[in-house]
C-alpha positions in Angstrom: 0.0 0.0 0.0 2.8 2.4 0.3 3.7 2.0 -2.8 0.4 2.5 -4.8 -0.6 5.6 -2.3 3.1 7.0 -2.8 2.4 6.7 -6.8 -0.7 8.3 -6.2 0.2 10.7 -4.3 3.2 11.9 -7.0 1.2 11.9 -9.9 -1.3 13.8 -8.4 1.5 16.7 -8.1 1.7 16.5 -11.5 5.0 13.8 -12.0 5.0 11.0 -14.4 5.1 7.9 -12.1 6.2 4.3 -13.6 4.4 1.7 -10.6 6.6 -1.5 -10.8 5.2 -4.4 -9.8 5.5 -8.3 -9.3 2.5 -9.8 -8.8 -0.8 -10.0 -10.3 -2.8 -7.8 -7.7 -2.0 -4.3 -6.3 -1.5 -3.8 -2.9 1.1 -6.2 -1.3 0.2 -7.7 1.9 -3.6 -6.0 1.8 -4.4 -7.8 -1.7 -6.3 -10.9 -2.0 -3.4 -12.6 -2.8 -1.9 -12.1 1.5 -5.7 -10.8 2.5 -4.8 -8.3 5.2 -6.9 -5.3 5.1 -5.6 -2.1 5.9 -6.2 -1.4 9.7 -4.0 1.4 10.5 -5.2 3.6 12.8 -7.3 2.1 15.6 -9.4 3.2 18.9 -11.8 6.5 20.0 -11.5 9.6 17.5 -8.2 7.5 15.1 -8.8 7.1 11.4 -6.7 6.5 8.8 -7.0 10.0 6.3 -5.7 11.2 2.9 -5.3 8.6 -0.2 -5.8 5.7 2.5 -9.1 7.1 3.2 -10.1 7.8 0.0 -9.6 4.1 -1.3 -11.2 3.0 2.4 -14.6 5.0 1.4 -14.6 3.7 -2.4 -14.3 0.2 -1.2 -16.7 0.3 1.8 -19.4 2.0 -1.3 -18.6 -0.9 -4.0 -17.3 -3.3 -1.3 -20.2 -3.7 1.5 -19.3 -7.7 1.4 -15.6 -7.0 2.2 -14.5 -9.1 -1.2 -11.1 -9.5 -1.8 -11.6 -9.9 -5.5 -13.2 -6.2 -5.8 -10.9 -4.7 -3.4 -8.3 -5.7 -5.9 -10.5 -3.5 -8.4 -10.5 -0.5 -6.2 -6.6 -0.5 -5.6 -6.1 -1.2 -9.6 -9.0 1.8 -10.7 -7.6 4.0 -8.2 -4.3 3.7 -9.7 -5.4 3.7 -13.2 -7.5 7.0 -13.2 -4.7 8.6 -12.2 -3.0 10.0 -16.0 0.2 10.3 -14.6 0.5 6.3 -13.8 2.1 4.1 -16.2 1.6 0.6 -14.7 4.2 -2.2 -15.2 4.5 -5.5 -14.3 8.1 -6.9 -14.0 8.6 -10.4 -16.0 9.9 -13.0 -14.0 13.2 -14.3 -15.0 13.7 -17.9 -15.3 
């Protein structure tokens, strides 16, 4: 998630962002592939805020089930409306 939120969060500023991954999903250990959702901040008056919160409030809309397979969709259309993303998945080497 640090990742994808970093890219985000460049691109919005207006830089051209190349997001490198391995895997088939977005989102490291929060995709379906590890399935740990993003808990963050915890307890009275704590909440996670900025892009984390965005993608929280999309998914708790589209997501009311808590799916793994559409919170994959959330991180990947989150990351693809952004313009300034170019999205690459590195080839594994044999």
């Amino acid at each position: 998630m640090a990742g994808l939120t970093s890219a985000i969060s460049a691109a919005r500023e207006g830089l051209n962002v190349v997001l490198m991954h391995e895997r088939p999903v977005l989102g490291g250990n929060a995709s379906s592939e590890i399935r740990m959702w993003v808990c963050g901040a915890q307890g009275r008056d704590n909440r996670e805020t900025g892009i984390i919160e965005e993608i929280a409030l999309e998914n708790l809309y589209r997501n009311p089930t808590k799916s793994y397979a559409i919170w994959d969709t959330v991180l990947y259309d989150f990351v693809r409306r952004e313009k300034n993303i170019t999205l690459k998945k590195l080839q594994e080497r044999l």
